[in-house]
C-alpha positions in Angstrom: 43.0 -14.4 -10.3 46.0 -17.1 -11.1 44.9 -19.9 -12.2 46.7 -23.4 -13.2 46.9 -26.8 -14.3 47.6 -29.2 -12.1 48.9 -32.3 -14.3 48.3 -34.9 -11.3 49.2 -38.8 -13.3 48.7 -40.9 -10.3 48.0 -44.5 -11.7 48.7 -46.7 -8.0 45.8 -45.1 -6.5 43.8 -47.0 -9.5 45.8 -49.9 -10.3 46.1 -49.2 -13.9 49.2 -47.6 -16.3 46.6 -46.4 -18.3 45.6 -43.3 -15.9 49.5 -42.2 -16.3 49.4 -42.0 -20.0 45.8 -40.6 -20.1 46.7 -37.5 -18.0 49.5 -37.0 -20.0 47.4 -37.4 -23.1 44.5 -34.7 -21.5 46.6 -31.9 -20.8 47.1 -31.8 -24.7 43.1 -32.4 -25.5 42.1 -29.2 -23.3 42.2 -26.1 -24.9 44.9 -24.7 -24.6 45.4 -21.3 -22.5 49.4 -19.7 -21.5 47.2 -17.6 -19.1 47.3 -21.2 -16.8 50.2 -22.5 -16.1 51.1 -26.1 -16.0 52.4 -27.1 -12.4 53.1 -31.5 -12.8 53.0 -33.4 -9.8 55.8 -35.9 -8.9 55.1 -39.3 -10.2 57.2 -42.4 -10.4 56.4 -43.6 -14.0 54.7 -46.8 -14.0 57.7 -49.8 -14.6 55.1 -52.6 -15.0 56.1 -54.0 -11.2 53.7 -55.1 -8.5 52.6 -52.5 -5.9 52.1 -53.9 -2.0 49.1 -53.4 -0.1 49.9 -51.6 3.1 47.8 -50.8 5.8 44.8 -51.6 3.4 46.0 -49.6 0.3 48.0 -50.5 -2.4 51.1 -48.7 -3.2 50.3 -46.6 0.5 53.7 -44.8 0.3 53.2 -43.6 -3.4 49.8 -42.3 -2.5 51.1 -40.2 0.6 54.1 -38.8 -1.9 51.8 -37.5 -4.3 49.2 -36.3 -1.9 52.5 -34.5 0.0 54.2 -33.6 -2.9 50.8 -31.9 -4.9 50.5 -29.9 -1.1 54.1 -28.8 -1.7 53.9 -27.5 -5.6 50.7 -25.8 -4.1 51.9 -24.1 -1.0 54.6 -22.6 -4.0 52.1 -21.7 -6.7 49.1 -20.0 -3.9 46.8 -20.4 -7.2 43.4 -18.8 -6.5 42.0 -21.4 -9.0 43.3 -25.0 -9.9 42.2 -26.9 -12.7 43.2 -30.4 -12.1 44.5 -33.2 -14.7 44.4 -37.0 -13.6 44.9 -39.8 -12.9 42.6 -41.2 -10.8 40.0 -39.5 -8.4 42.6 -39.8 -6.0 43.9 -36.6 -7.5 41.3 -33.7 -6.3 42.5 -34.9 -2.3 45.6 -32.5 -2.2 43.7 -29.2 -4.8 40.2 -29.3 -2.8 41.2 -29.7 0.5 43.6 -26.3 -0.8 40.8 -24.6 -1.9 39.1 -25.5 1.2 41.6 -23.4 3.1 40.4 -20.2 0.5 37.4 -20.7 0.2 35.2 -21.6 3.1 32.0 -21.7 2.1 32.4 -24.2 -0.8 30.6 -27.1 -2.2 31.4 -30.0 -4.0 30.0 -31.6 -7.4 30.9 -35.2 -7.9 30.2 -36.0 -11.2 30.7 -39.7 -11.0 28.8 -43.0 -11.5 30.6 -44.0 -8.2 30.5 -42.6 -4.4 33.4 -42.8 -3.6 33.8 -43.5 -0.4 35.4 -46.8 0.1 37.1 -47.4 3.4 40.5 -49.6 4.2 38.0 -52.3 5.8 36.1 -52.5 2.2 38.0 -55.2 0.9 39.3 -53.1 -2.2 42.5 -51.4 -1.7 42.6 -49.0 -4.5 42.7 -45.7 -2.9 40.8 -43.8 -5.6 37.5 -45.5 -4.1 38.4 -44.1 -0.9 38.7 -40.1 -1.4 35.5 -38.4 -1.5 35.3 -40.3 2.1 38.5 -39.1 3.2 37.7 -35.3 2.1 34.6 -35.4 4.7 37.4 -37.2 7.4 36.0 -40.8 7.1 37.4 -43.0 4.6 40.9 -43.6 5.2 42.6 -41.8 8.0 45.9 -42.6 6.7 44.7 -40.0 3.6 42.7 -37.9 5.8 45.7 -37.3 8.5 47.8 -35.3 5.3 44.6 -33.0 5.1 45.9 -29.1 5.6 42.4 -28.2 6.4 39.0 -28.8 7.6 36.9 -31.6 6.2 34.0 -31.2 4.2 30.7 -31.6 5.6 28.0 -34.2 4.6 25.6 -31.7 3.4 28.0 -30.0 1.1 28.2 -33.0 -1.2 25.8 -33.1 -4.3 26.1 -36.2 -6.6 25.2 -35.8 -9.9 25.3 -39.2 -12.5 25.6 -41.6 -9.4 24.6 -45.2 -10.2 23.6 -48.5 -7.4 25.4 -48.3 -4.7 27.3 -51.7 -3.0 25.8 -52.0 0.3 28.4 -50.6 2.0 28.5 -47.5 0.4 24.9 -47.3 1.0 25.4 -47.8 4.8 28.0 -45.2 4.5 26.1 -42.6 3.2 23.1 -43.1 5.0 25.1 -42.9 8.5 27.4 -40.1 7.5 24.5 -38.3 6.3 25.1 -37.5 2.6 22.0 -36.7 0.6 22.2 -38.6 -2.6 20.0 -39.7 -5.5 20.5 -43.1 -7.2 20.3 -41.7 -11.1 19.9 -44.8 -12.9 16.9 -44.0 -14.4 16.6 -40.0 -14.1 19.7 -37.7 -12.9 19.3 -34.8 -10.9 18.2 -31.5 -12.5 19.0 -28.5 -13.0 16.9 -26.9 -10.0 17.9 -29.5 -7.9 21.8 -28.2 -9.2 21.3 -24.8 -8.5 19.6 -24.9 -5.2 22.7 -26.8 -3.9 25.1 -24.2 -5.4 22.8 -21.4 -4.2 23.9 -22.4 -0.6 27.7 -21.3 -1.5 29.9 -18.8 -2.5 32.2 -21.2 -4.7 32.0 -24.5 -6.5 34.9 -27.1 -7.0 33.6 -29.6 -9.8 35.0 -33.5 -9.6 34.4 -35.1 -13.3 35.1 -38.9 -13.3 34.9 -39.6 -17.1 33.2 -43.2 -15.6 30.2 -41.4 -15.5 30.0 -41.7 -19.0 27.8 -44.5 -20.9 30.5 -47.2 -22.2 29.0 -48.0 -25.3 28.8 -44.0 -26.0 32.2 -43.1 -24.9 35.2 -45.5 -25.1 38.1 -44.5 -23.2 36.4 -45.2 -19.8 37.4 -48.0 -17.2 34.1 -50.3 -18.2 34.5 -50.0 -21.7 37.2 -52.5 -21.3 35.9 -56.0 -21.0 38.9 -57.3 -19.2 38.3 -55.5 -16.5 36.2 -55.8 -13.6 37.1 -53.5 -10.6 34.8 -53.8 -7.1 31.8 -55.0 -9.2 30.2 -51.8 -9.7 28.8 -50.6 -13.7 29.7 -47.6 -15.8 27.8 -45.0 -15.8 24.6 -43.3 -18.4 25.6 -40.1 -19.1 25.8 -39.2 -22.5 28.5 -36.1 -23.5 25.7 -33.9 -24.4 24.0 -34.4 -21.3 27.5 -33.9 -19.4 28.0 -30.6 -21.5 24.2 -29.3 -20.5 25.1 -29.8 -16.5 28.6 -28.2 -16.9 26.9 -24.9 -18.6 24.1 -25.0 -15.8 27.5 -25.2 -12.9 29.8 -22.9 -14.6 26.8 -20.6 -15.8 25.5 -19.9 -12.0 28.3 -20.7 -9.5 32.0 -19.4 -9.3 33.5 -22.7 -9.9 37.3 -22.3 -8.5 38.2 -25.7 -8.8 37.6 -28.4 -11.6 39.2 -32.3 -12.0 38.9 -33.9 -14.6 39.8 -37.7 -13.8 40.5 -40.8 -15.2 40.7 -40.9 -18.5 41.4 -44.5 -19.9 42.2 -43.9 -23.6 43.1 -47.8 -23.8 43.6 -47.9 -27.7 45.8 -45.4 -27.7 47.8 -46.4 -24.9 48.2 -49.6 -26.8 49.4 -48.1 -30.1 52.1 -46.1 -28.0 53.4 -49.3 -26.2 53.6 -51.3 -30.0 55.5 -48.0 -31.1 57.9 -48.2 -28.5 58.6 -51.7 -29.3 60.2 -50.8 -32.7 63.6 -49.6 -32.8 62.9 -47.2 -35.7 60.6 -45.2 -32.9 63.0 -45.3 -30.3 66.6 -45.2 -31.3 
């Protein structure tokens, strides 16, 4: 089977820099493996300027060209297996909906304190809120429209780490159908894991580093005081737990597609933007 890496740094559909230097900065923290290729999706690199809300989402036209051009490096690759490096969520659109197109009979695992599916009429026009919703062909149909292949279905959704919900998200889950469990105090188990995967042939695993506790694990979006985002909180996974689910998914399921998304390593991005301001570094 051919399996690679897609290096995916899309930043606008988060509204941070930081998600452009952390996937550059992961592809060098996974082990490393010349079986799997590295296949980089086109990104303008962030210049510091303003992005425009159109349509509802900032930076629209960025969003579609990385969503198009992703669909484009994977129509040429015709992996079997894609391991994903973000950037924001925004980046398992394009590889799952490929997948999809394989694989049939294929569930989803969001690992994420967050749903997920935000719509344009939200209020919040960061499109990484927004693409769990468009995979199942409801959250933006600007995002949906570029889909290749069918959508995903409600009940092929399993949350696991999800914290409260806004309102809205509640009401979209509830009338879209997704099961879900609110895991603020207890997360899912194991059973409850592998009697969702049991249901499919293949497994494509979403891992939004958010879902880890803050105060535990420091290069996530809400161990950042000067941010604030839609309102929501962090997450309460610790990296042990995380480790314990992964082994339980990869141990029992034939997982064909894994992202790993947004990695905020702030302090670092910091130290490389002081280096860059010293001529020694750069001339």
């Amino acid at each position: 089977m051919k399996t690679i890496r897609l290096l995916y740094p899309d930043y606008v559909s988060g509204g941070l820099e930081t998600y452009y230097f952390g996937a550059e900065l992961l592809q060098y923290i996974l082990p490393q493996n010349e079986n799997q290729p590295l296949v980089k999706v086109d990104v303008i690199p962030p210049n510091g300027g303003e992005k425009e809300i159109m349509n509802g989402i900032a930076a629209e036209d960025e969003v579609i060209a990385g969503i198009q051009d992703a669909q484009e490096k994977l129509a040429a690759e015709k992996p079997d297996r894609i391991i994903t490096i973000g950037g924001n969520c925004m980046v398992s659109l394009a590889p799952f909906d490929y997948l999809h197109g394989i694989y049939g009979n294929a569930g989803i695992i969001w690992i994420d304190a967050h749903p997920d599916v935000s719509t344009v009429d939200d209020g919040y026009p960061n499109a990484h809120a927004m693409v769990l919703g468009s995979l199942m062909g409801y959250g933006a149909a600007q995002l949906s429209s570029h889909m290749l292949n069918k959508k995903f279905r409600p009940d092929e959704i399993l949350y696991v780490g999800l914290q409260p919900l806004h309102d809205y998200q509640k009401s979209f889950l509830d009338e879209a159908g997704v099961k879900y469990k609110v895991q603020d105090k207890d997360f899912v188990s194991d059973d409850e894991i592998r009697n969702f995967m049991c249901r499919f042939d293949h497994i494509l695993i979403h891992f939004d580093i958010d879902v880890l506790d803050e105060h535990f694990f420091h290069s996530t979006y809400f161990a950042n005081p000067e941010l604030v985002g839609d309102g929501a909180g962090g997450g309460k996974m610790t990296i042990e737990k995380l480790s314990h689910v992964l082994k339980v998914i990869t141990g029992n399921s034939d997982v064909v597609g894994f992202t790993v998304a947004e990695y905020l390593p702030f302090d670092e991005h910091r130290l490389h933007k002081m280096f860059s301001g010293i001529k020694l570094f750069t001339e």
